[in-house]
C-alpha positions as a Python dict, from the first residue, in 0.01 Angstrom:
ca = {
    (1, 'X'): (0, 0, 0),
    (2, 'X'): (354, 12, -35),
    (3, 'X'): (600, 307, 83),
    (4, 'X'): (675, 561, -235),
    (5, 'X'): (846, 858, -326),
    (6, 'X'): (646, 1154, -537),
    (7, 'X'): (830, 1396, -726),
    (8, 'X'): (696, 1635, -994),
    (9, 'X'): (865, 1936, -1038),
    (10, 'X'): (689, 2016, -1395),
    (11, 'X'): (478, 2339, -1422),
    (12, 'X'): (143, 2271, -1629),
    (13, 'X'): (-18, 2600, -1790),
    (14, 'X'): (-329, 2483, -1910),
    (15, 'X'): (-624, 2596, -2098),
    (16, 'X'): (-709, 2830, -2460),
    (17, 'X'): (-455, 3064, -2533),
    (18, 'X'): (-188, 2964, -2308),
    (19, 'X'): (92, 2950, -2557),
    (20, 'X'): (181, 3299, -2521),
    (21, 'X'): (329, 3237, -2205),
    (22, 'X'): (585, 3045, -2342),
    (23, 'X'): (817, 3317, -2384),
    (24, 'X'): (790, 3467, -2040),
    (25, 'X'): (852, 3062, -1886),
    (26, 'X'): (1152, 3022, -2115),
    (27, 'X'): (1316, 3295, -2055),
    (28, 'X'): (1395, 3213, -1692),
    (29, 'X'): (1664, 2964, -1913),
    (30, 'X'): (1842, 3214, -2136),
    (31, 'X'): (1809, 3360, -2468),
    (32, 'X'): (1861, 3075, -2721),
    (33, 'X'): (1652, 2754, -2781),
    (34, 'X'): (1684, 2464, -2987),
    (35, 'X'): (1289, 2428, -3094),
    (36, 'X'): (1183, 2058, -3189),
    (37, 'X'): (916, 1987, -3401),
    (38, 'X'): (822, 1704, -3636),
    (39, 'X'): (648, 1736, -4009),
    (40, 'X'): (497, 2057, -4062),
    (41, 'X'): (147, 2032, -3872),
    (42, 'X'): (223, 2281, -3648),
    (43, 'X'): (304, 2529, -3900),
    (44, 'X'): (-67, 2439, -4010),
    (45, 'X'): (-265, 2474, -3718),
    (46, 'X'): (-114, 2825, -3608),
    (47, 'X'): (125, 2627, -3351),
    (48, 'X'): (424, 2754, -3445),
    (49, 'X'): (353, 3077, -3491),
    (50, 'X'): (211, 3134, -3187),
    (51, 'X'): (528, 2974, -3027),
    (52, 'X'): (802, 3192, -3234),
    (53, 'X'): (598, 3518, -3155),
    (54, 'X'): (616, 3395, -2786),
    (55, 'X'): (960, 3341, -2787),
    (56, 'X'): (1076, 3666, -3020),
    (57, 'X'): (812, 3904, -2777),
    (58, 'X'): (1084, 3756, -2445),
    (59, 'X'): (1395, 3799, -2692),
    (60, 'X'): (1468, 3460, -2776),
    (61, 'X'): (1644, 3351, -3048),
    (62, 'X'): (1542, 2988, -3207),
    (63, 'X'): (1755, 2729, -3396),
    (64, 'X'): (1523, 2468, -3554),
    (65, 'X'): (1501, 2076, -3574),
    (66, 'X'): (1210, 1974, -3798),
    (67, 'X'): (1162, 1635, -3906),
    (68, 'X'): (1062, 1404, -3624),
    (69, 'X'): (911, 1129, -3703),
    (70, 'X'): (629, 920, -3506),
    (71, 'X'): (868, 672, -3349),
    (72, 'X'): (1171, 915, -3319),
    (73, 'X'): (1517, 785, -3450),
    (74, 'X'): (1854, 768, -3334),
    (75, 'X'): (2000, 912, -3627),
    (76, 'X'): (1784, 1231, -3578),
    (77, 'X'): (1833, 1284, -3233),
    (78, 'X'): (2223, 1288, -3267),
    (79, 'X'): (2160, 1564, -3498),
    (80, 'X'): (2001, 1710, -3222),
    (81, 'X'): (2228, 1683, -2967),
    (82, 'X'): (2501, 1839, -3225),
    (83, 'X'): (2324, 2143, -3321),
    (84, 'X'): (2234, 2237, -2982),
    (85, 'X'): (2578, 2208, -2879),
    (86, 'X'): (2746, 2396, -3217),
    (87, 'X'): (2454, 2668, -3145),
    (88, 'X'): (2541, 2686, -2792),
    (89, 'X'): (2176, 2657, -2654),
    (90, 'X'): (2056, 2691, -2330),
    (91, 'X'): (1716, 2555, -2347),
    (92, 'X'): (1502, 2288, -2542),
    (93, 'X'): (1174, 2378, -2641),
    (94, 'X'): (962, 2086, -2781),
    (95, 'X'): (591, 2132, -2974),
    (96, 'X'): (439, 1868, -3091),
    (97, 'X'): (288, 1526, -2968),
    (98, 'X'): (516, 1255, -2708),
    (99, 'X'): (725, 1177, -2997),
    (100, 'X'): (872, 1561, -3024),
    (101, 'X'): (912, 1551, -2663),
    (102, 'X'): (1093, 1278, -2617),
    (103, 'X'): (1339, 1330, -2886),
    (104, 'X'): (1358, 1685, -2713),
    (105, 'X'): (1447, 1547, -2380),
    (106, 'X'): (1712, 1308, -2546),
    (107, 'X'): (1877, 1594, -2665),
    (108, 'X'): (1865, 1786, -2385),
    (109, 'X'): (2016, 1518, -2182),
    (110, 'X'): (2272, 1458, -2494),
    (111, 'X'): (2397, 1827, -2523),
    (112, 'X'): (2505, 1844, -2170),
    (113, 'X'): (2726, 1444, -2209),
    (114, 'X'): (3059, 1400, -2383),
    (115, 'X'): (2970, 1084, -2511),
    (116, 'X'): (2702, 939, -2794),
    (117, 'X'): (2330, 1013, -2667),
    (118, 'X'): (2235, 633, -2700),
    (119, 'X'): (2448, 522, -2396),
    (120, 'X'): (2134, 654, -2181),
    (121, 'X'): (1910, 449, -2355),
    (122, 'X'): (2157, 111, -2283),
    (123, 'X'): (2233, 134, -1920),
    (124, 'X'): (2567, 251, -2022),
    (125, 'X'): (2560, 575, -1883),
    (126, 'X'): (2285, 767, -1605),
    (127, 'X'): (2112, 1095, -1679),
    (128, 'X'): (2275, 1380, -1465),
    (129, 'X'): (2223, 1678, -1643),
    (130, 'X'): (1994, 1821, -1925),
    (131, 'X'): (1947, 2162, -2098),
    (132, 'X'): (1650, 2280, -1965),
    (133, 'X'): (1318, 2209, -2140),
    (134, 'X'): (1035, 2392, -2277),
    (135, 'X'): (696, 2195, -2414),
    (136, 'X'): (404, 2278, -2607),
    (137, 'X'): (173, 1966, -2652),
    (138, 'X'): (-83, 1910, -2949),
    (139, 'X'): (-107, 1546, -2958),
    (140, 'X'): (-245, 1387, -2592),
    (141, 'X'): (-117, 1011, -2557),
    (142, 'X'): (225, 966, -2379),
    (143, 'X'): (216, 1185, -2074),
    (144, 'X'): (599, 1295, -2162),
    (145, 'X'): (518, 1640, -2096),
    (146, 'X'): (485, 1591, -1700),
    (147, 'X'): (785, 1301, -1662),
    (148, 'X'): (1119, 1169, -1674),
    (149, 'X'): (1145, 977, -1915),
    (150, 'X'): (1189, 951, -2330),
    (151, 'X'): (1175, 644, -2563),
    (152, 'X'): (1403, 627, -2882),
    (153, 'X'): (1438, 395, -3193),
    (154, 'X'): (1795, 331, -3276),
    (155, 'X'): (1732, 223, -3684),
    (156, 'X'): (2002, 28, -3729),
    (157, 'X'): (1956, -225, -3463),
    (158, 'X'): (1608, -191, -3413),
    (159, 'X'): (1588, -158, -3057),
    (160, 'X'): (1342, 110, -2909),
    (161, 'X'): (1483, 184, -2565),
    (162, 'X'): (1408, 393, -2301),
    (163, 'X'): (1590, 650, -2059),
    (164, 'X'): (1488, 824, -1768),
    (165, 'X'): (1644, 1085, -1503),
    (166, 'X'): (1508, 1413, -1325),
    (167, 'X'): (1700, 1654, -1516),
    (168, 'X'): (1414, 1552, -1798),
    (169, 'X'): (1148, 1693, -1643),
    (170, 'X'): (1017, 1978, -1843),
    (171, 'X'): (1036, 2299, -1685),
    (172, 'X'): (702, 2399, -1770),
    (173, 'X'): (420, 2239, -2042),
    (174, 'X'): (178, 2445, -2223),
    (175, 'X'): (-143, 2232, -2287),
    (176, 'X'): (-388, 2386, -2494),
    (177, 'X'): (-670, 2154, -2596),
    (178, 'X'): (-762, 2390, -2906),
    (179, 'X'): (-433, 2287, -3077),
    (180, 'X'): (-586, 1905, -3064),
    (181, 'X'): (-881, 2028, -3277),
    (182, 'X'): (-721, 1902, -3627),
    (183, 'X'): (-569, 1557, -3502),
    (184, 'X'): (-673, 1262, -3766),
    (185, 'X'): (-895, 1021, -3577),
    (186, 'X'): (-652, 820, -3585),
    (187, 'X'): (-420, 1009, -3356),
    (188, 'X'): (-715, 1052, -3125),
    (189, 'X'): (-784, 669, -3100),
    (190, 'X'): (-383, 598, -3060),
    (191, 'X'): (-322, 832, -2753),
    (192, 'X'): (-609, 730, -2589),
    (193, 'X'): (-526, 356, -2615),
    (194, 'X'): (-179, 473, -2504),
    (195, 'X'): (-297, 667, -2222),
    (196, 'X'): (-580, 357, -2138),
    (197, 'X'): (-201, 138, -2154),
    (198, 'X'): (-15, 348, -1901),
    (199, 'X'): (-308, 337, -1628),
    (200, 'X'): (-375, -43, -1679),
    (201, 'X'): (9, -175, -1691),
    (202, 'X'): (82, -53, -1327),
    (203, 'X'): (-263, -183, -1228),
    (204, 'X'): (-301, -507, -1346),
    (205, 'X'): (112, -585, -1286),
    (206, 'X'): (87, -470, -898),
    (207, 'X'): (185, -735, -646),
    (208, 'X'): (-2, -508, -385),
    (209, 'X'): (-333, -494, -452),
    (210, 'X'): (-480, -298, -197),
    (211, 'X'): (-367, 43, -298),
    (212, 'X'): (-711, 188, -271),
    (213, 'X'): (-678, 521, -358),
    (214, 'X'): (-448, 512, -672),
    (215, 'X'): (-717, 208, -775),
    (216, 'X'): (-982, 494, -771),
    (217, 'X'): (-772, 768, -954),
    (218, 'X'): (-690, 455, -1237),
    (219, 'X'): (-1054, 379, -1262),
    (220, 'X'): (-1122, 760, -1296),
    (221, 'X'): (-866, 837, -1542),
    (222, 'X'): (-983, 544, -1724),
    (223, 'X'): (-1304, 630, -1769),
    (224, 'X'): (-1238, 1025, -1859),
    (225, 'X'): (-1035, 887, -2096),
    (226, 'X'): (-1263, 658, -2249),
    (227, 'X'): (-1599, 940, -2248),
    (228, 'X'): (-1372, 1209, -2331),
    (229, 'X'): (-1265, 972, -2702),
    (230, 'X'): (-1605, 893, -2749),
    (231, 'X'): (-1716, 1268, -2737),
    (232, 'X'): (-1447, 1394, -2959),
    (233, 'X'): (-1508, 1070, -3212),
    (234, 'X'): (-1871, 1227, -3261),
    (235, 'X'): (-1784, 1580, -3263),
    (236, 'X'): (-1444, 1718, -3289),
    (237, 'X'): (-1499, 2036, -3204),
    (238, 'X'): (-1609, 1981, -2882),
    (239, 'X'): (-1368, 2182, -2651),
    (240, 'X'): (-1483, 2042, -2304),
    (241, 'X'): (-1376, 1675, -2433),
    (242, 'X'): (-1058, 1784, -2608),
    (243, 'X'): (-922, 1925, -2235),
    (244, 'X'): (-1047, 1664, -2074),
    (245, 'X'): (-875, 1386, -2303),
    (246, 'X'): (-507, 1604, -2243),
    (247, 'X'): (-516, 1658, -1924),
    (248, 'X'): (-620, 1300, -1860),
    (249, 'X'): (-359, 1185, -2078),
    (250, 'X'): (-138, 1404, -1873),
    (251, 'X'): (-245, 1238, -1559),
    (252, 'X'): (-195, 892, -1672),
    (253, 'X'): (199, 885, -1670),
    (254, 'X'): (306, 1120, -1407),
    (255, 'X'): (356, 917, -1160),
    (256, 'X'): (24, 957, -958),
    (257, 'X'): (-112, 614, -1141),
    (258, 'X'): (126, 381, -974),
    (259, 'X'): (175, 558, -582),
    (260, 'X'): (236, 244, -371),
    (261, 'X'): (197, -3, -622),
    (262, 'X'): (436, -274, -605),
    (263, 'X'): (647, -473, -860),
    (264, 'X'): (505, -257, -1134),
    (265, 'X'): (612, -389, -1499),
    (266, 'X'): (558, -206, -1868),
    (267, 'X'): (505, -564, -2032),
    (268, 'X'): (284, -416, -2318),
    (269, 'X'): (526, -173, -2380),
    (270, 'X'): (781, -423, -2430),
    (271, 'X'): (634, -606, -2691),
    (272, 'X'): (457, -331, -2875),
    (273, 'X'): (884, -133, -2870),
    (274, 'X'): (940, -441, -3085),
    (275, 'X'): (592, -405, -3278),
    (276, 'X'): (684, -46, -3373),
    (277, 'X'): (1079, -84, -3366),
    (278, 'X'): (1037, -360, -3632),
    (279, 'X'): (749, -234, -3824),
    (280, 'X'): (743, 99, -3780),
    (281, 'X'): (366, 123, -3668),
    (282, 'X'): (217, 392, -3460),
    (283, 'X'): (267, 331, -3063),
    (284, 'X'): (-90, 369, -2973),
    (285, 'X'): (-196, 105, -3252),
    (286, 'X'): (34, -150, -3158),
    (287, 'X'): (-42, -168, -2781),
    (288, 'X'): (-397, -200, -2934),
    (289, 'X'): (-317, -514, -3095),
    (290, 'X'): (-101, -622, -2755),
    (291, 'X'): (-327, -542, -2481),
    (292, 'X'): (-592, -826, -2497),
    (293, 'X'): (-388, -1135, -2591),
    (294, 'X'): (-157, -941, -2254),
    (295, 'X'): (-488, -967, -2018),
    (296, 'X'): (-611, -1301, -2146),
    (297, 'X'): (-201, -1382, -2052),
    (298, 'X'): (-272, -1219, -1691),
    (299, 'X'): (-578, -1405, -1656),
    (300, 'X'): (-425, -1720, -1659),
    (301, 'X'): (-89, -1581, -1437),
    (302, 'X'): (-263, -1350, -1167),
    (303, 'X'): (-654, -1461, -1169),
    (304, 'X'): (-998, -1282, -1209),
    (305, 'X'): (-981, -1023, -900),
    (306, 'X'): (-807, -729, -1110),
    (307, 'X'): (-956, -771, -1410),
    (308, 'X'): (-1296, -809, -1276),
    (309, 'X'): (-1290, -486, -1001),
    (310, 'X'): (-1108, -270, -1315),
    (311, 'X'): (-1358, -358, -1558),
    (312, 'X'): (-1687, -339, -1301),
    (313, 'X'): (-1554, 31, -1231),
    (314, 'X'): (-1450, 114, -1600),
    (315, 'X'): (-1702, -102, -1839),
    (316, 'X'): (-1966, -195, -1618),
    (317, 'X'): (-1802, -528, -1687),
    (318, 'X'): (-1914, -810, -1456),
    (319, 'X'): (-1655, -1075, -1560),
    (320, 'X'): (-1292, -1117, -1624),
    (321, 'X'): (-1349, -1201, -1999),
    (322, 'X'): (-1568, -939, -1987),
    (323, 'X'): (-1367, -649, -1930),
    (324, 'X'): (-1113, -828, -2193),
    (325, 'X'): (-1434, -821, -2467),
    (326, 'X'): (-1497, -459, -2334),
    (327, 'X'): (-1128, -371, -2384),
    (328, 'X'): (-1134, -538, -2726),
    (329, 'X'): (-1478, -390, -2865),
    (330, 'X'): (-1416, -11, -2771),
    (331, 'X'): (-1069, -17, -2950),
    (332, 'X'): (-1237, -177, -3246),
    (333, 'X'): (-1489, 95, -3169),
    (334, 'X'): (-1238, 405, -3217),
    (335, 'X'): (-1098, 235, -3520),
    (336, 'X'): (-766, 59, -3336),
    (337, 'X'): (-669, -243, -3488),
    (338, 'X'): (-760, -557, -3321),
    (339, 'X'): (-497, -782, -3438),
    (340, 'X'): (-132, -811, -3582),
    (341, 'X'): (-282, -929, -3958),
    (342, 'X'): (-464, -534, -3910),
    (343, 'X'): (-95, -400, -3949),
    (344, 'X'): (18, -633, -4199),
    (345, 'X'): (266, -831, -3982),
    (346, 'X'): (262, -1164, -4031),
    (347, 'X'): (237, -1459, -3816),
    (348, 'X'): (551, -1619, -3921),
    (349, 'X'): (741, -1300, -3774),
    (350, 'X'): (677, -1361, -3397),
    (351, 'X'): (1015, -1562, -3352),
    (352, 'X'): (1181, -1281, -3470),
    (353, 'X'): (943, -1052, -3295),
    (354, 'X'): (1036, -1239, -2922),
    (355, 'X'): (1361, -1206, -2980),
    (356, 'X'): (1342, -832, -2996),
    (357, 'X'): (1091, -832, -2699),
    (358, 'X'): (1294, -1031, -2505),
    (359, 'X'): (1611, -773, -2493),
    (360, 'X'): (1380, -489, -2350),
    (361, 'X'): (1222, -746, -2095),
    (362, 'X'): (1535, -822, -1974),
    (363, 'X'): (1649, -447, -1951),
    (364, 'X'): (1379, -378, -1792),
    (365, 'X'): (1355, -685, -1529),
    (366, 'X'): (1030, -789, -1646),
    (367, 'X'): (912, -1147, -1505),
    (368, 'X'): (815, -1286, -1834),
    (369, 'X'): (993, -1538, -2047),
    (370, 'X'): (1017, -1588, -2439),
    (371, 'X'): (713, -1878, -2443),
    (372, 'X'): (498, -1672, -2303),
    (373, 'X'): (651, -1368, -2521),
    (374, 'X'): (551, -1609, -2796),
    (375, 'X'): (197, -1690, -2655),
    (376, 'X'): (90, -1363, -2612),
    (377, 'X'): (228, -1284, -2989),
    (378, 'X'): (0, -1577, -3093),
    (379, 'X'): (-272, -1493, -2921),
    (380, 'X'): (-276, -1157, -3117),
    (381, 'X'): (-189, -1275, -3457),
}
């Protein structure tokens, strides 16, 4: 078990009814927000009412950014960053799912640097400082709401990079599992593969594999995650499994799921940035497509041992192909597509689909080269 640092800073206020406190958490940063949200949902589920009367009962006044989309855009975030700085805000305040968030937290970051947001997202400048920031969640997947870090799609180039830095750690995150009661199926099955992705990338990429305890608080995650989608599948309203799912989703990218792993690497992530930076398909649905042709990869690279103790304490899995099958069958289960023909991307694209992969692998440091880019690609055509 290697040596680690564990920061967290982030408030959580969990459970029904918890969005009223909004106001009284925000208000600690001033009097005037920029409030982030994306198509209108929230205005249909009774979100964004309840998070305007929070913030007008503590005196705060709200300038509003609609319009973010799934796999949030450059172009949108600059837009952003220049009406919180023409309004003069002093806060961010993000509702929505990890898309919301993260275009929050870009502009947050953004507002307080004098040059273009998407130097944070190239290496070309650090994080230092960030309006403060505000979240109400309704879509459990990403985990943005208790970390550092954001993802962005710049259009033009199609690169979907990410950026990182303390100052991005919300102040304080309102999860209410009620607002997750009208999410499309789809959106269930999507943040629960992307939650199943962040616990498995760390554990199946460590170089130290006797970490025992963060092994045990993967395989529980895992699982919660996995019962919790199963229960919500067959009956929506079931309260119990909605928290469950968030705050497991939570869990699964705040830094607990990778304590003294070593040599960590987002590999899936890489290739499914391309998947959705290309195509424009929903995170969750992609890593669907990328995660079993990944493990069959890791099979070959690494060997049985991680694959086999994950999927004996997840599945019930006795084998290494076993726990890929079980991997494969429950997305196909929750309605995830299975393969890269499901989205309608063809096989004669994954040339141009390594090439993309291959910037953010390198960004990132990832040991993994353009064959096997290509490999994996085939593997899930």
């Amino acid at each position: 078990m290697r040596n680690f640092n564990f920061y967290n800073p982030t408030r959580i206020i969990f459970g029904k009814g918890t969005i009223s406190r909004l106001g009284a958490e925000a208000s600690k940063a001033g009097k005037k927000a920029l409030l982030i949200y994306g198509g209108g949902s929230i205005k249909k589920n009774g979100v964004y009412q309840a998070v305007t009367a929070s913030l007008a009962a503590a005196g705060i006044s709200v300038v509003e950014h609609s319009g973010v989309k799934p796999n949030p855009v450059l172009r949108h975030t600059r837009e952003a960053v220049e009406k919180a700085r023409a309004n003069r805000c002093e806060m961010v305040i993000a509702a929505g799912g990890g898309s919301v968030i993260d275009e929050a937290k870009a502009a947050a970051a953004g507002a307080k640097y004098g040059g273009d947001v998407w130097d944070f997202f190239t290496g070309k400048a650090e994080v230092r400082d960030a309006l403060p920031l505000f979240t109400v969640l309704t879509i459990p997947a990403t985990g943005s709401e208790m970390n550092s870090g954001c993802v962005i799609t710049n259009e033009e180039t199609k690169q979907k990079f990410s950026a990182m830095g303390t100052s991005l750690f919300p102040k304080a995150s309102i999860l209410d599992p009620e607002t997750t009661m009208t999410l499309p199926k789809e959106q269930v099955a999507n943040g629960a593969v992307d939650a199943l992705a962040h616990l498995s990338e760390g554990y199946f990429s460590t170089t130290d594999r006797d970490a025992a305890v963060t092994d045990e608080l993967v395989h529980a995650l895992a699982r919660s995650i996995i019962a919790s989608t199963n229960r919500i599948l067959k009956d929506p309203g079931d309260y119990n499994a909605r928290a469950s799912k968030m705050w497991s989703a939570t869990l699964a990218l705040n830094g607990l799921q990778s304590l003294g792993y070593d040599g960590v690497e987002f590999a899936n992530h890489a290739i499914e940035h391309a998947l959705s930076a290309l195509y424009d398909i929903a995170h969750g649905a992609g890593l669907a497509i990328v995660i079993p042709a990944w493990l069959r990869y890791h099979l070959k690279k690494a060997g049985p041992e991680r694959l086999e103790k994950f999927g004996l304490a997840v599945f019930g899995a006795a084998t290494a192909e076993g726990t890929i099958r079980s991997f494969e069958n429950w997305f196909r289960k929750i309605g995830a597509p299975a393969k890269l023909s499901d989205a309608g991307i063809p096989a004669g694209d994954i040339p141009k689909i390594a090439g993309n992969v291959m910037e953010l692998m390198e960004l990132w440091g990832i040991d993994c080269d353009r064959a096997a880019v290509e490999g994996i690609l085939r593997d899930a055509a």
